[in-house]
Every structure is written in structure tokens, then in C-alpha cells.
N, C-alpha and C positions, 0 to 999 in steps of 0.2 A: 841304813842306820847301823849296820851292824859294822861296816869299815870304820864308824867313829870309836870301835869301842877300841882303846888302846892294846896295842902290840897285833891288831887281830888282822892290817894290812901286813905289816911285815912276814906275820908267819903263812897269810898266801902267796906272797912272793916267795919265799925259801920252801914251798912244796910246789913253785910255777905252776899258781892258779892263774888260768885265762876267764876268761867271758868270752865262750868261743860260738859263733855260728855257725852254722851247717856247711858252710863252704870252707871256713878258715879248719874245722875237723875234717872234712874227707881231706883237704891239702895235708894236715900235718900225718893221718894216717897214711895215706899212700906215701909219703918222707919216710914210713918205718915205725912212726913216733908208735907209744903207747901212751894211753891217758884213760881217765875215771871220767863218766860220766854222769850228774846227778840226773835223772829224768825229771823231777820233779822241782830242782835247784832249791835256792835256800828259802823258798817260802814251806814248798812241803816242807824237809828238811826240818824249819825252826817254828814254825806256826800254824800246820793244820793239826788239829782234835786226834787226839790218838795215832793212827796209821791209816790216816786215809789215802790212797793215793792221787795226787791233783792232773794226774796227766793226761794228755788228750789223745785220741784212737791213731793220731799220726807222730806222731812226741816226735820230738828232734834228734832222739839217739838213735834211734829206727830207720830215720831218715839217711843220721848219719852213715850207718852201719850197710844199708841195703846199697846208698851211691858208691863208696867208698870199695866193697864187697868183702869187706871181715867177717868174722866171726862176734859173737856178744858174749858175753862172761858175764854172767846177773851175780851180783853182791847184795847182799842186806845186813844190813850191822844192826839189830836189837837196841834199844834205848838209848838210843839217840836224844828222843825226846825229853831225856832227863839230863843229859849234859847239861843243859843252859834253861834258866827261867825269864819269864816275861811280866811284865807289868805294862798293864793298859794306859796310854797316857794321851787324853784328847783324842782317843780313836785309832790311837797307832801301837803296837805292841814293841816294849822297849825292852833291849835282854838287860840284865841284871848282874847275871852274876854264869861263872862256871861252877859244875860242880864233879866229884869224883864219883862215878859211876861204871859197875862192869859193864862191857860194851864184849856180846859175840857176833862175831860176823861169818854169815854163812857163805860159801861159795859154788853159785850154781853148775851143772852141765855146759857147756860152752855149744851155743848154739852156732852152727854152721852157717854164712852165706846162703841161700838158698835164692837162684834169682829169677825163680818162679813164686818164690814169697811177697805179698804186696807187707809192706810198713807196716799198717794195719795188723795183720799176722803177727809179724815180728812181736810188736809190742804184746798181744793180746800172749804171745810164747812165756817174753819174761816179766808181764804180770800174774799171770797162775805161779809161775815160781815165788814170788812177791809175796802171794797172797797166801800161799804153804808156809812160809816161815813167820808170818804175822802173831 
């Protein structure tokens, strides 16, 4: 839903947002690339109750990050949640509107590769971070 709202493709393409798999990110990380990874994508992001986080014990950036063998840089940007409102419509949450809001975003410790680390770990690393800046 949220590609239908006007200009809101275009300006994924002009910051080159993918909808990346786990295969097509360790390909583009091991190229050099650098890129953001939402763990939670645009459902946490625009729809869950306060800061919950919706991720699962093996999340796909963990995944990414332990095949590939990088390093993780945990971001949290603060009020997120207030950029955009939703309105309920037949059971599906429709954005509304943007709005101006201060937005800080924290930047964590850069966790190391480690490849006696299972995924599991990984994650559980950069959700205590996650959950300190809540």
C-alpha cells in the first residue's frame, strides 16, 4: 500500500531501495557495496504499537551479515513512529499523511564478524542495543 502513495516510489529509487534477499545482500556486500538494513522492514517500521520489535531469533540481517562475514553497525532513529499516521480501513492500516517531526538516530558499537557466533547471537547482540535506546 504504501508504494501507492504518490512520489513515495520515486524517492525509493533516488536513495536505491531494493527488496533484497539474503543471497542478492551477501552478493552485493562481498562487490564492496554498503547498504541499511531494516530488520523488521516496513511493517515494524510503519505499524507495530509503540517499539515493538517484530523480528525473529534468526532475522535475515544476521543471516546476512554472519554469510557474507562483516561487520554490523546497529542504528535506531527515535520517532519514527510519528512521521506518518494510519487510518484503519476494512482491516488494513492506510498511511495518511507525513508529518514533521525531530527524528535522533543513535549509532551503535560496530560489532565484529565473529564466525564462531551462531545468527541467533548476532541478533540477540543488536537487540539489547535496540532495546537501550527504546
Amino acid at each position: 500500500m504504501m508504494f501507492k502513495i504518490p512520489g513515495y516510489q520515486t524517492f525509493l529509487e533516488a536513495v536505491e531501495h531494493i527488496s533484497g534477499t539474503v543471497e542478492s545482500c551477501v552478493s552485493m556486500l562481498e562487490k564492496g557495496e554498503l547498504f541499511l538494513i531494516y530488520p523488521g522492514g516496513m511493517k515494524e517500521g510503519l505499524t507495530s504499537n509503540g517499539y515493538n520489535l517484530l523480528w525473529k531469533p534468526n532475522a535475515g540481517f544476521a543471516k546476512v551479515a554472519q554469510k557474507a562475514k562483516v561487520p554490523v553497525i546497529p542504528l535506531f532513529t527515535k520517532n519514527t513512529r510519528q512521521v506518518s499516521a494510519e487510518i484503519s480501513f476494512f482491516g488494513k492500516l492506510l498511511p495518511i499523511g507525513w508529518f514533521p517531526v525531530k527524528l535522533k538516530t543513535y549509532v551503535g558499537e560496530k560489532i565484529e564478524f565473529d564466525e564462531n557466533r551462531s545468527v541467533e547471537e548476532l541478533v540477540s547482540l543488536v537487540f539489547i542495543f535496540f532495546n537501550s535506546k527504546i
